[in-house]
Backbone and ligand atoms as CSV (ligand in chain L), in Angstrom:
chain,resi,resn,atom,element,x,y,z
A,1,UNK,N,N,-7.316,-19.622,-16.664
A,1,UNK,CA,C,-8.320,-19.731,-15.614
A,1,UNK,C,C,-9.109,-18.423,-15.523
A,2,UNK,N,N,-10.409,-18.392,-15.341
A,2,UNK,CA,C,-11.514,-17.665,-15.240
A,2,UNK,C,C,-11.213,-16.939,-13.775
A,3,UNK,N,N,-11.323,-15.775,-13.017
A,3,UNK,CA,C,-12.108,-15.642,-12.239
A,3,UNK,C,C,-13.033,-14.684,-12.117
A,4,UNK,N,N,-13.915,-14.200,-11.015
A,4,UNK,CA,C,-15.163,-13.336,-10.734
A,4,UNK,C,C,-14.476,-12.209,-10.066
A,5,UNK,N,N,-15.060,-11.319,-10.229
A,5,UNK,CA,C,-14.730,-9.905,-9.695
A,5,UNK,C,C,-16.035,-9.169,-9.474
A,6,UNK,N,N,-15.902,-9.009,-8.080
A,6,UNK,CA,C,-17.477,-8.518,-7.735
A,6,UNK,C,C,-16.759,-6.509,-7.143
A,7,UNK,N,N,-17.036,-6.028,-8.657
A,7,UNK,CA,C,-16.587,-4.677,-8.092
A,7,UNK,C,C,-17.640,-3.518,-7.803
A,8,UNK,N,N,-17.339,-2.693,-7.038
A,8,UNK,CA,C,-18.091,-2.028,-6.469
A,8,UNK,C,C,-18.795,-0.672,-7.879
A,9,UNK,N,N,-19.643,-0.136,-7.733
A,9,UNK,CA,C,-19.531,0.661,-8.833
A,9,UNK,C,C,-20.869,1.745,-8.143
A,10,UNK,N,N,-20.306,2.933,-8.213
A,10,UNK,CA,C,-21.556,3.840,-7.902
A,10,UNK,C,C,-20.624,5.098,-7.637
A,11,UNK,N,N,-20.965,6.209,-6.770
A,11,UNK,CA,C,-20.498,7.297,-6.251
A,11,UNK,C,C,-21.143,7.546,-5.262
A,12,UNK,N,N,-20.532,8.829,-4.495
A,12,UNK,CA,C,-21.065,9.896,-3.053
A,12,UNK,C,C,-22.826,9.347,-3.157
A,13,UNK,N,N,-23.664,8.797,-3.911
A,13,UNK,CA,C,-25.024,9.084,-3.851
A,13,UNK,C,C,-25.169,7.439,-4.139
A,14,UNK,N,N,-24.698,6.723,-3.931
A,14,UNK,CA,C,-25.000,4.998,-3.542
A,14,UNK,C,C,-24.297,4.296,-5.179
A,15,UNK,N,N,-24.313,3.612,-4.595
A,15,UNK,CA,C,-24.126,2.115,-5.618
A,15,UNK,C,C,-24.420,0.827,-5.442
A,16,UNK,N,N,-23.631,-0.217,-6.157
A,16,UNK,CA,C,-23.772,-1.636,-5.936
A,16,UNK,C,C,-22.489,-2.657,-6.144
A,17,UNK,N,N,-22.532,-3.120,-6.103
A,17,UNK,CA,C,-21.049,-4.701,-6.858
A,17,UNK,C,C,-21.838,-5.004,-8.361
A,18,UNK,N,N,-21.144,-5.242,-8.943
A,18,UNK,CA,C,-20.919,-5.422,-10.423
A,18,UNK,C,C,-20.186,-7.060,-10.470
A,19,UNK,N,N,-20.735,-7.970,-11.151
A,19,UNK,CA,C,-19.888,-8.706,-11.768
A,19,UNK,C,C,-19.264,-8.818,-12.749
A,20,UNK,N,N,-17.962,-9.254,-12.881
A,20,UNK,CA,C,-17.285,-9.476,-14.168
A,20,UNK,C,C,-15.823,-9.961,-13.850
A,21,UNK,N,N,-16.019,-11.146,-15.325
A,21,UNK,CA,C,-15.385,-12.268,-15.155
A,21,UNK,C,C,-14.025,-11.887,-15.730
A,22,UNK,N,N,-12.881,-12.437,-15.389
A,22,UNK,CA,C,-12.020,-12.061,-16.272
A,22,UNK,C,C,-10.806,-13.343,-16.200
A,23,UNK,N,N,-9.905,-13.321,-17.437
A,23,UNK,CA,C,-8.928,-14.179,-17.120
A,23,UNK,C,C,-7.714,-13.817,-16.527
A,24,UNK,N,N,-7.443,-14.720,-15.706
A,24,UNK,CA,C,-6.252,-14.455,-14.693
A,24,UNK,C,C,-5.318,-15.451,-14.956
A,25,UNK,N,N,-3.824,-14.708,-14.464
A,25,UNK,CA,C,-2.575,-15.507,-14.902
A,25,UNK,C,C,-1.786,-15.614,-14.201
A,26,UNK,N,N,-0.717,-16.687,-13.984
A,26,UNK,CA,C,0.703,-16.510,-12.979
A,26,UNK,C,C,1.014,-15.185,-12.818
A,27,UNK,N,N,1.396,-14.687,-12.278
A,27,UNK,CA,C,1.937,-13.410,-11.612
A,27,UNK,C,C,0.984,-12.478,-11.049
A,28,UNK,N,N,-0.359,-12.445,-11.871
A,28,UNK,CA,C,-0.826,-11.259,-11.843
A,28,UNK,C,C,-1.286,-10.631,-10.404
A,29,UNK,N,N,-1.410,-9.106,-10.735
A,29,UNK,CA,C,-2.085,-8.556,-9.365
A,29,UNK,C,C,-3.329,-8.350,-9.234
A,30,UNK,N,N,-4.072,-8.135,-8.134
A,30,UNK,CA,C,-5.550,-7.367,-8.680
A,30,UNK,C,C,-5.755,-5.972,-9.829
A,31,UNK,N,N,-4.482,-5.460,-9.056
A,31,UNK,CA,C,-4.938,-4.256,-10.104
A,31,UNK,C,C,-4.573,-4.555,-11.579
A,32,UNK,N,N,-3.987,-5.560,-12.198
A,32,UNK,CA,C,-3.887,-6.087,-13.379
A,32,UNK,C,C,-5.660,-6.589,-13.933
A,33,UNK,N,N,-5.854,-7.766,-12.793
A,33,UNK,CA,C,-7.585,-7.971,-13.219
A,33,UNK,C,C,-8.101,-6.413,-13.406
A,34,UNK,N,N,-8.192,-5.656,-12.396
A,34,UNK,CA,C,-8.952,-4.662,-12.672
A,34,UNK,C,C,-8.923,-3.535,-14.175
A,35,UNK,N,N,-7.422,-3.724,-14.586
A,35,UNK,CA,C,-7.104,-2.949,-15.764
A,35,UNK,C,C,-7.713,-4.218,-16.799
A,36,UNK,N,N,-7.773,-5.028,-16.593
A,36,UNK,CA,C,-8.607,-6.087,-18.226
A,36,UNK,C,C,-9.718,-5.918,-18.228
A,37,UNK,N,N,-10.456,-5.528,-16.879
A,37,UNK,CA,C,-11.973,-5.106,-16.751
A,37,UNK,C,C,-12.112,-4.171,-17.536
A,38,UNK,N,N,-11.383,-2.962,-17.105
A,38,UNK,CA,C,-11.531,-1.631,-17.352
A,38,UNK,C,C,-11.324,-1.691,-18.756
A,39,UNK,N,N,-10.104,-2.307,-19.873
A,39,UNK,CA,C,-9.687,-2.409,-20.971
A,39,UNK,C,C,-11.437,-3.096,-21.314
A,40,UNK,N,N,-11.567,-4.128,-21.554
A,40,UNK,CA,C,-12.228,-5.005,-21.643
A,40,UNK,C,C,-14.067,-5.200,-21.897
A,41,UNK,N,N,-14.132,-4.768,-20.777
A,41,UNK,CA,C,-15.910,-4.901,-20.147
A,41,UNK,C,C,-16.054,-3.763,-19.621
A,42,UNK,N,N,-15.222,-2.746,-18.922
A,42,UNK,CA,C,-15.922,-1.464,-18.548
A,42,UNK,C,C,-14.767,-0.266,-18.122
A,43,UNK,N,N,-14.815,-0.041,-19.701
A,43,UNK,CA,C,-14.064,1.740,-20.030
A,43,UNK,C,C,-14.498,2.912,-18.995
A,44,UNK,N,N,-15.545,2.697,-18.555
A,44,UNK,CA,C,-15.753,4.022,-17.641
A,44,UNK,C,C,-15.819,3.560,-16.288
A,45,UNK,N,N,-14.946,2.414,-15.766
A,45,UNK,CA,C,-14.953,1.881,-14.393
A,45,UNK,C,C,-13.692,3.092,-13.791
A,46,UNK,N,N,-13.738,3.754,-12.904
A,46,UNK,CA,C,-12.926,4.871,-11.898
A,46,UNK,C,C,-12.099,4.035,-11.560
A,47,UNK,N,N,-10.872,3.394,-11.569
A,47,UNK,CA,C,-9.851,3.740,-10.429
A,47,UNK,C,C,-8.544,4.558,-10.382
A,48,UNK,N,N,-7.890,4.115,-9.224
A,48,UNK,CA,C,-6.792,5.470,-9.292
A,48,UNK,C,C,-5.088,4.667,-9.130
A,49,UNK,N,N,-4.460,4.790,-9.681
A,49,UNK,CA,C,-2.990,4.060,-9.296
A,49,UNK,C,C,-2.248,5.118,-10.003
A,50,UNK,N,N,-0.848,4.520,-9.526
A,50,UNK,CA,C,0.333,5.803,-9.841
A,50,UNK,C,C,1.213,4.492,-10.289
A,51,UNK,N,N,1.860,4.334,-9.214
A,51,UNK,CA,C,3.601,3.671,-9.145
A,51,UNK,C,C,3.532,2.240,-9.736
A,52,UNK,N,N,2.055,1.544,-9.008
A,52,UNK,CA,C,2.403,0.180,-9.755
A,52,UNK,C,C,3.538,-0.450,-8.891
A,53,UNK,N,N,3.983,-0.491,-7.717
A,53,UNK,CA,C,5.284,-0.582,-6.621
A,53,UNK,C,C,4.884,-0.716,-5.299
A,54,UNK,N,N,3.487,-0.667,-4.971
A,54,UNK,CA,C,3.496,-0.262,-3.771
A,54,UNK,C,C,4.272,0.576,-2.865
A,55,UNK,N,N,4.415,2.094,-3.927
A,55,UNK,CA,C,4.659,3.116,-2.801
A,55,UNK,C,C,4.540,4.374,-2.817
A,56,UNK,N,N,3.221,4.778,-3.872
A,56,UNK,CA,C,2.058,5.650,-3.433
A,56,UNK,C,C,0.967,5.442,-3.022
A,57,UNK,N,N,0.419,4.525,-2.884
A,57,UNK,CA,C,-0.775,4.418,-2.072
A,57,UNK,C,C,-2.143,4.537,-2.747
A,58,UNK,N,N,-1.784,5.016,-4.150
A,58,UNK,CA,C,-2.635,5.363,-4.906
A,58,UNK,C,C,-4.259,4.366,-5.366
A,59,UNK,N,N,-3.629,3.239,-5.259
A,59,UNK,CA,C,-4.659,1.945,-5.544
A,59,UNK,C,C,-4.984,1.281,-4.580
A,60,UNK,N,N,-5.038,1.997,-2.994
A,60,UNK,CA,C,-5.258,1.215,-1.956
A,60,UNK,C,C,-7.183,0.811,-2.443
A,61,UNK,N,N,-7.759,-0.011,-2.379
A,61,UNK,CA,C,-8.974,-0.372,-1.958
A,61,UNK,C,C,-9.148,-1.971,-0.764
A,62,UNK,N,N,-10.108,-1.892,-0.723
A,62,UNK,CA,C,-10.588,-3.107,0.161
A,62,UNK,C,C,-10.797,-4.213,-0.994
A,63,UNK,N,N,-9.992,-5.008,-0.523
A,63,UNK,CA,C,-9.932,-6.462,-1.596
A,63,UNK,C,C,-10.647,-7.475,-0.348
A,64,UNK,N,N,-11.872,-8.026,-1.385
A,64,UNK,CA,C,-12.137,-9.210,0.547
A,64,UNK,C,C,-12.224,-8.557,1.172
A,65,UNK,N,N,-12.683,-7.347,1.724
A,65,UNK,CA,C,-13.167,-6.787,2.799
A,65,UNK,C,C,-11.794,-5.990,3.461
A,66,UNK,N,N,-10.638,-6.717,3.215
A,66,UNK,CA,C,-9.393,-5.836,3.690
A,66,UNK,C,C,-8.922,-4.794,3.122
A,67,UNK,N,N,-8.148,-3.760,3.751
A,67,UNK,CA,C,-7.680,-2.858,2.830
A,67,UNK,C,C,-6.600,-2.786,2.657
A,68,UNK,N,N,-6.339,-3.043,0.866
A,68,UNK,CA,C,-4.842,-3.424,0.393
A,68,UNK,C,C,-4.661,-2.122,-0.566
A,69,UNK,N,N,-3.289,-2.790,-1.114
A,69,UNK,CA,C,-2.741,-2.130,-2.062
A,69,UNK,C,C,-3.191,-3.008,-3.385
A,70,UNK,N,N,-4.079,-2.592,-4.903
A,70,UNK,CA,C,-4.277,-3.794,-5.148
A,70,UNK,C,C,-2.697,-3.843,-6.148
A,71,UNK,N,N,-1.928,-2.986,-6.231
A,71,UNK,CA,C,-0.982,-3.269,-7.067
A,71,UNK,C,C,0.504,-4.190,-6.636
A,72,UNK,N,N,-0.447,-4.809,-5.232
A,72,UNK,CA,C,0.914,-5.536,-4.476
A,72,UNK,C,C,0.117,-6.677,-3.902
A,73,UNK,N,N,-1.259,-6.976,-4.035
A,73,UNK,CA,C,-1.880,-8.101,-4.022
A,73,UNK,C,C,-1.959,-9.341,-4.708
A,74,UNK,N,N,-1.340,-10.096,-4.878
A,74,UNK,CA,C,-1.413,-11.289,-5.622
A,74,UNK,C,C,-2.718,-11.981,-5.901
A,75,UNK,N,N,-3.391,-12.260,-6.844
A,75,UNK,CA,C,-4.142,-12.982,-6.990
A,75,UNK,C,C,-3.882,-14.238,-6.725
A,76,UNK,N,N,-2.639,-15.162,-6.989
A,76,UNK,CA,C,-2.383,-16.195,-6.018
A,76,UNK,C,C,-2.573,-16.384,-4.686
A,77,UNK,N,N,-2.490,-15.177,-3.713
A,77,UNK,CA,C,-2.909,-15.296,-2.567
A,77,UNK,C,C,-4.335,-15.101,-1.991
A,78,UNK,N,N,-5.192,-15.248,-3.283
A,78,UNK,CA,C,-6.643,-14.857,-2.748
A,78,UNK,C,C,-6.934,-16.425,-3.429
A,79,UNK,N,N,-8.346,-16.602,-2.440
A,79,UNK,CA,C,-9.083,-17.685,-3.038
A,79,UNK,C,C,-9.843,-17.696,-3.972
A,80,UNK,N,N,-9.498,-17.936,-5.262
A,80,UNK,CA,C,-10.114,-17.509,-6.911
A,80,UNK,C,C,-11.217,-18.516,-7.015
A,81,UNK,N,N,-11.910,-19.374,-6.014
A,81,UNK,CA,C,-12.936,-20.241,-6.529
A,81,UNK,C,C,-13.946,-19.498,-6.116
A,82,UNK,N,N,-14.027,-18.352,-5.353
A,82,UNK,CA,C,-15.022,-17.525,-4.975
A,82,UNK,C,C,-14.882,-16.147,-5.453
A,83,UNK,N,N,-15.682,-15.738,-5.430
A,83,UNK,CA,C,-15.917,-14.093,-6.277
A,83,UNK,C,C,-14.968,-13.256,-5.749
A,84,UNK,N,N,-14.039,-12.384,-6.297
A,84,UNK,CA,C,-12.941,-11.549,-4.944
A,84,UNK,C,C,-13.758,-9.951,-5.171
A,85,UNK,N,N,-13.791,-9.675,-3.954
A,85,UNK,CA,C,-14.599,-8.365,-3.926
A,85,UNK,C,C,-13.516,-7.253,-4.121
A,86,UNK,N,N,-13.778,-6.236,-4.501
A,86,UNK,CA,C,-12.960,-5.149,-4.827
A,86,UNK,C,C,-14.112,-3.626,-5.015
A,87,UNK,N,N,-13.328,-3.171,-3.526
A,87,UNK,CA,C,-14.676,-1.950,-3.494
A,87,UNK,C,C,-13.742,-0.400,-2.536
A,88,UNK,N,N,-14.140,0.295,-2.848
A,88,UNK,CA,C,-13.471,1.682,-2.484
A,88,UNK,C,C,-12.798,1.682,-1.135
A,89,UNK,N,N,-11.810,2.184,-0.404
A,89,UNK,CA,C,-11.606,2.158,0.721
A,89,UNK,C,C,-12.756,3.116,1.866
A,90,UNK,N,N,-12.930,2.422,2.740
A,90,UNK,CA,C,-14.162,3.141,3.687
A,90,UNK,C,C,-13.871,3.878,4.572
A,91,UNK,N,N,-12.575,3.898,4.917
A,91,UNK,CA,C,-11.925,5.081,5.293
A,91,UNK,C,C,-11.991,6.675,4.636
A,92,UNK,N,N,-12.744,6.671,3.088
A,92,UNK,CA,C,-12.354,7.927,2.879
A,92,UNK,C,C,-13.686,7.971,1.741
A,93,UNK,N,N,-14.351,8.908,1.798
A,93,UNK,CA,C,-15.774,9.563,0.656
A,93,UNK,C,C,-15.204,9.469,-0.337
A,94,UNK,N,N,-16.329,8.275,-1.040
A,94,UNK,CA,C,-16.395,7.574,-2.294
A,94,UNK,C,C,-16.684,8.516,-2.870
A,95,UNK,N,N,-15.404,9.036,-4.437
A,95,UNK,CA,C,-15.821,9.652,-5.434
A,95,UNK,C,C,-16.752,9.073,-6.419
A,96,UNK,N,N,-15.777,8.333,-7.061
A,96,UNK,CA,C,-16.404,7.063,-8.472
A,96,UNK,C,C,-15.605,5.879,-8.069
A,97,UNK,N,N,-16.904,4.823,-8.113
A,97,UNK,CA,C,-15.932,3.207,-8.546
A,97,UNK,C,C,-15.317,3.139,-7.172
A,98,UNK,N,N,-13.954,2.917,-7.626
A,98,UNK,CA,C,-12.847,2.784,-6.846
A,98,UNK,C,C,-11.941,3.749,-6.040
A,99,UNK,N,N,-12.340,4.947,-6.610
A,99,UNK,CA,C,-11.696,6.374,-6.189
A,99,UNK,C,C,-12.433,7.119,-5.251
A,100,UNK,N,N,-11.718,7.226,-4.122
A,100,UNK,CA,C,-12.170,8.077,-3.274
A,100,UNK,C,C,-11.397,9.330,-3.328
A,101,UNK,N,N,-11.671,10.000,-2.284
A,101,UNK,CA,C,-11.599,11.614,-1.711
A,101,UNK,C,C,-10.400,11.522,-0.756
A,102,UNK,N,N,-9.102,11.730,-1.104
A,102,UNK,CA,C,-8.238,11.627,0.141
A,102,UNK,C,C,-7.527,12.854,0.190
A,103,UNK,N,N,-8.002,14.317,-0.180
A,103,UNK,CA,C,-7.665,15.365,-0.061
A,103,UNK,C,C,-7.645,15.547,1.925
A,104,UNK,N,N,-8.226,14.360,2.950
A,104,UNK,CA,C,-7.847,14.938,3.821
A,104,UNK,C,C,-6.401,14.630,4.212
A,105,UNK,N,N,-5.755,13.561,3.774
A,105,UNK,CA,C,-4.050,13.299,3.948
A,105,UNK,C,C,-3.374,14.465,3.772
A,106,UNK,N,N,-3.863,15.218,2.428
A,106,UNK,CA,C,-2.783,16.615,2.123
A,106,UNK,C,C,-2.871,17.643,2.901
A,107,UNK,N,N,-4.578,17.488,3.338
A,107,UNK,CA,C,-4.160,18.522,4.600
A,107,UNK,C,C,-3.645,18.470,5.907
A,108,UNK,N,N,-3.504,16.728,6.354
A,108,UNK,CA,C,-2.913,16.867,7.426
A,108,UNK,C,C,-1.106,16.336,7.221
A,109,UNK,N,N,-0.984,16.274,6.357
A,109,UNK,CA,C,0.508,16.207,5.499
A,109,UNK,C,C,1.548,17.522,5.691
A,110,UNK,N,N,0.402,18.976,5.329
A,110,UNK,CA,C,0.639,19.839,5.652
A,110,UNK,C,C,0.595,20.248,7.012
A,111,UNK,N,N,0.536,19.740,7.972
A,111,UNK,CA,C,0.812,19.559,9.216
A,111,UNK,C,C,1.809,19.548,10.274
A,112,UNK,N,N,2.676,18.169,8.944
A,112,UNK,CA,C,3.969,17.481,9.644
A,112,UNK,C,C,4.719,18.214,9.286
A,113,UNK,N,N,5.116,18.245,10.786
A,113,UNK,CA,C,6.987,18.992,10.999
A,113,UNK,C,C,8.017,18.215,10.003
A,114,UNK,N,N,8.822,19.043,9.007
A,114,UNK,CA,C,9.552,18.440,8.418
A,114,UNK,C,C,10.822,17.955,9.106
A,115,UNK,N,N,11.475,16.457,8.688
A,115,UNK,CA,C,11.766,15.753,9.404
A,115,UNK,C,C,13.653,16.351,9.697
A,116,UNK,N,N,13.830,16.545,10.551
A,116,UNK,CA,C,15.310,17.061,10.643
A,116,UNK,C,C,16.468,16.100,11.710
A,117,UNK,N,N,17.198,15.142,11.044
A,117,UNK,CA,C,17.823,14.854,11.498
A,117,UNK,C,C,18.833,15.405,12.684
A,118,UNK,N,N,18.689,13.914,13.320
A,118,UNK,CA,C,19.919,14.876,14.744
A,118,UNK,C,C,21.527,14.838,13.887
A,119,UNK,N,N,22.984,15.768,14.282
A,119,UNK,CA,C,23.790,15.138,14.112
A,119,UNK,C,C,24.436,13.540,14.377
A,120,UNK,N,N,24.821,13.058,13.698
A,120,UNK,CA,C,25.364,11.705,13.795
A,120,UNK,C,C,26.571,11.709,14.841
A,121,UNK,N,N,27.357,12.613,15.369
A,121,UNK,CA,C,27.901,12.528,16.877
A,121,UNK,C,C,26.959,13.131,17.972
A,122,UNK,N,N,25.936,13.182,17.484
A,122,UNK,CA,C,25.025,13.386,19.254
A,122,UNK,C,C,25.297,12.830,19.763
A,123,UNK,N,N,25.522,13.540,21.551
A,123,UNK,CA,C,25.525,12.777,22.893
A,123,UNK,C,C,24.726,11.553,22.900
A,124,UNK,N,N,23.393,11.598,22.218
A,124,UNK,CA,C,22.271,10.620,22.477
A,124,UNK,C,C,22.450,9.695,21.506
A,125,UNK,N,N,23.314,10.137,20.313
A,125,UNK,CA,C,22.998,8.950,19.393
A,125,UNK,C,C,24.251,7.746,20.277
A,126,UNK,N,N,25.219,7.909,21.123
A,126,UNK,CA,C,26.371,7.155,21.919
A,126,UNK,C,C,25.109,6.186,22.837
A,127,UNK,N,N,24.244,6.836,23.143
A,127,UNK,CA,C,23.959,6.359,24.587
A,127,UNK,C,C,23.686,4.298,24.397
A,128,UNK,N,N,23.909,3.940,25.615
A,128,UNK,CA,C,23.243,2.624,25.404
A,128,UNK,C,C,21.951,2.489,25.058
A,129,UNK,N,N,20.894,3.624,25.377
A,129,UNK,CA,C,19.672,3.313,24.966
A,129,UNK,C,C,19.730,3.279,23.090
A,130,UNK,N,N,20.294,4.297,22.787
A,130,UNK,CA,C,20.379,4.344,21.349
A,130,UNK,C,C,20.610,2.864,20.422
A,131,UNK,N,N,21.626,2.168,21.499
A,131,UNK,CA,C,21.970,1.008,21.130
A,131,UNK,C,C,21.341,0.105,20.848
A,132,UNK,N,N,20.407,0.041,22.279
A,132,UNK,CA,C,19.075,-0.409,22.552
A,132,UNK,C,C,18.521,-0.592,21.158
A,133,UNK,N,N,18.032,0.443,21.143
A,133,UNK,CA,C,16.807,0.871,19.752
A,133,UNK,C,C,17.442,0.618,18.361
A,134,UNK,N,N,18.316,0.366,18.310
A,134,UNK,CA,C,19.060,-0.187,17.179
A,134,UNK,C,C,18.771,-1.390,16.923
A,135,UNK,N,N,19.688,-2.184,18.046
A,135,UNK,CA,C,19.008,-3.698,17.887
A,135,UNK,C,C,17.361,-4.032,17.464
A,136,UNK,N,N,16.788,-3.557,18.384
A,136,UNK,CA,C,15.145,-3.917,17.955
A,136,UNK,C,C,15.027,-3.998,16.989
A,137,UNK,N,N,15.418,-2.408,16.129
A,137,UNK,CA,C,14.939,-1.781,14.974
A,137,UNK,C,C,15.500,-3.311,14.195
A,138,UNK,N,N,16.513,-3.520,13.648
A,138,UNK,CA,C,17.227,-4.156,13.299
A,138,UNK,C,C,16.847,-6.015,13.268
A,139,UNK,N,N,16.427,-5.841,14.812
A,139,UNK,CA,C,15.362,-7.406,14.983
A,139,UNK,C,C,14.157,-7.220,13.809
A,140,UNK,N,N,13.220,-6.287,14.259
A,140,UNK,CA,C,12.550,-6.186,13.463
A,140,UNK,C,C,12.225,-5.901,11.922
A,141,UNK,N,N,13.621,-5.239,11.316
A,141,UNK,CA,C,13.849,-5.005,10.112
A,141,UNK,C,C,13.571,-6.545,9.734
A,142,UNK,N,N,14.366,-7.362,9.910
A,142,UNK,CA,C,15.042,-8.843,9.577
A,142,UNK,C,C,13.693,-9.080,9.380
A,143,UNK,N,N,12.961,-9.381,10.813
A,143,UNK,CA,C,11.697,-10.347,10.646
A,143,UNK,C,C,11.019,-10.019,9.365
A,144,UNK,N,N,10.791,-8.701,9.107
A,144,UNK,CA,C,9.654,-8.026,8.259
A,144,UNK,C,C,10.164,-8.400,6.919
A,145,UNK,N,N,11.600,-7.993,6.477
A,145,UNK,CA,C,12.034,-8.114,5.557
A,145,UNK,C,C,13.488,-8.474,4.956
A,146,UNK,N,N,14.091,-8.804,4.160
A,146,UNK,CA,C,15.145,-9.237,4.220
A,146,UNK,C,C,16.189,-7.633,3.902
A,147,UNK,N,N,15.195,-6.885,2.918
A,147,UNK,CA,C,15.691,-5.332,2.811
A,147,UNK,C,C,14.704,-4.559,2.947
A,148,UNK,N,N,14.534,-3.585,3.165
A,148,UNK,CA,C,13.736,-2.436,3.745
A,148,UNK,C,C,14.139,-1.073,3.381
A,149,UNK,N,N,12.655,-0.066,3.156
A,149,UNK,CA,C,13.344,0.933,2.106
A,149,UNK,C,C,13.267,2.321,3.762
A,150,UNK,N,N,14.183,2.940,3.883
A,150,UNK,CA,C,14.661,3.906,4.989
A,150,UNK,C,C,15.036,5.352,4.101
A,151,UNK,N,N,14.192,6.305,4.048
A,151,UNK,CA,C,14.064,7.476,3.463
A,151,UNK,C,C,14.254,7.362,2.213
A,152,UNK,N,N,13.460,6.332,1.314
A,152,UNK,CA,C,13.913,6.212,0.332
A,152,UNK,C,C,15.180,5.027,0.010
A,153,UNK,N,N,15.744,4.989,0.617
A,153,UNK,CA,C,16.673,4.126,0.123
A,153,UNK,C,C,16.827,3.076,0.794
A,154,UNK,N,N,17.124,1.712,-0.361
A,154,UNK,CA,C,17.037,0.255,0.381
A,154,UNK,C,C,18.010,0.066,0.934
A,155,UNK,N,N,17.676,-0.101,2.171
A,155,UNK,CA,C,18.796,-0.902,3.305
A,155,UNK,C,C,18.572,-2.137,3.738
A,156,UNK,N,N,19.699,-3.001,3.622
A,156,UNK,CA,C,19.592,-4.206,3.925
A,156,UNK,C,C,19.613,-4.368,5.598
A,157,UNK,N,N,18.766,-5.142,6.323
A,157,UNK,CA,C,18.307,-5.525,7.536
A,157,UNK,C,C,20.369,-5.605,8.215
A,158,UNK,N,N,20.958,-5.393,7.966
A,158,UNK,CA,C,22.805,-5.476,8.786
A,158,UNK,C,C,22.859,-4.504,9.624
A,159,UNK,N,N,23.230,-4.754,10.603
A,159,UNK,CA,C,23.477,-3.517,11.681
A,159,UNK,C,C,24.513,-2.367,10.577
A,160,UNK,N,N,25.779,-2.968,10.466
A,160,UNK,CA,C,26.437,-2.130,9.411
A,160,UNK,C,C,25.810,-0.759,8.697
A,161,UNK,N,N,24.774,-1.369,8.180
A,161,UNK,CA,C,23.696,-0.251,7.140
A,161,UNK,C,C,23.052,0.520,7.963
A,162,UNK,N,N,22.802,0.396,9.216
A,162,UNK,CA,C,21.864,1.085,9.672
A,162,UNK,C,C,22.725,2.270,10.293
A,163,UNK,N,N,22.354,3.426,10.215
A,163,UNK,CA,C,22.982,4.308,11.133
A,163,UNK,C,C,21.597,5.113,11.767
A,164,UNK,N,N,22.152,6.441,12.502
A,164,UNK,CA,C,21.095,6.987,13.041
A,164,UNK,C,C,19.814,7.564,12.115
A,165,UNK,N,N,20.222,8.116,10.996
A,165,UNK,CA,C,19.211,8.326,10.359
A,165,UNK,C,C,17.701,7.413,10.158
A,166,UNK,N,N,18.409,5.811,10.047
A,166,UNK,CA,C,17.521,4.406,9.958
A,166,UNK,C,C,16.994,4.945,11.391
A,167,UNK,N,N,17.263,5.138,12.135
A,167,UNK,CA,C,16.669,4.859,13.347
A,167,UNK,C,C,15.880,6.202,13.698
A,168,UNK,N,N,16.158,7.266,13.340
A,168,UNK,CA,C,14.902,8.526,13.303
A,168,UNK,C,C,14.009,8.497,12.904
A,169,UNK,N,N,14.013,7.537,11.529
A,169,UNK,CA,C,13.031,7.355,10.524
A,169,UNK,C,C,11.800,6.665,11.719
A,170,UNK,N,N,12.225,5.696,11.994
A,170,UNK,CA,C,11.231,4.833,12.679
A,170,UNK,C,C,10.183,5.491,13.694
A,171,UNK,N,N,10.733,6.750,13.978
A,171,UNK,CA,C,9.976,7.445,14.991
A,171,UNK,C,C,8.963,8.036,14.653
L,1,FES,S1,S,0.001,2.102,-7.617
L,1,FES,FE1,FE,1.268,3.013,-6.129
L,1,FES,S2,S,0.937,1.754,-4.394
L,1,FES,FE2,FE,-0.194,0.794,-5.945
């Protein structure tokens, strides 16, 4: 199956959408279409990805007007009988293409207090409120996901797994 890809293409000093068609397959992601473009029909199209995982952030753009990850977007979940737009995020000064300017994250990255756990017998981690905030956390883990990644590491939605650390994180 064919579809359209209406991608954005210009820099800091204007651009336009670009068409180009490409073939699409069971599984694929956008940022897969976008690498057959790039392979394909246009070697000097800008974008930016890392992990391929959704969890650098690296390939966020606006797919359809939203702003995704395209390396965790399904093309199954978009409607392929219409053109899918794919254009820089507008949150941040368009370099090239698809790549913007997000040197302001690193500076306010450099900002954040690095994160220091309380001890795990704190007075506060006993309290009923603590308890409180457990459950939620824990409600809400479930809903969102069946596992969930907590400083790095996947924890399954079980009260069991969760200790205080799961629950600092959230803050
Ligand atoms: S490439 Fe890292 S989130 Fe998409």
């Amino acid at each position: 199956m064919n579809a359209i890809f209406k991608i954005w293409r210009g820099d800091a000093k204007g651009g336009d959408f670009r068409d180009y068609t490409t073939e699409v397959a069971e599984g694929m992601v956008v940022l897969d279409a976008i690498h057959d473009i790039q392979r394909a029909q246009a070697p000097d199209l800008a974008c930016r990805w890392n992990c391929k995982a959704g969890k650098c952030g690296s390939c966020s753009a606006e797919v359809n007007g939203m702003p995704k990850l395209m390396c965790m977007t399904r093309l199954s979940e978009l409607p392929l009988e219409k053109p899918v737009t794919v254009e820089p995020m507008k949150a941040f000064p368009v370099l090239k293409d698809l790549v913007t300017d997000v040197s302001w994250n690193f500076r306010v990255k450099k900002k954040i207090k690095k994160f220091k756990p309380r001890a795990p017998d704190a007075p506060e981690a006993k309290s009923p409120e603590h308890a409180q905030q457990l459950e939620i956390y824990v409600a809400a883990a479930r809903a969102m996901f069946p596992g969930t990644l907590v400083e790095g590491q996947l924890v399954y939605a079980e009260p069991e797994n969760l200790d205080d650390r799961a629950l600092h994180s959230q803050r």
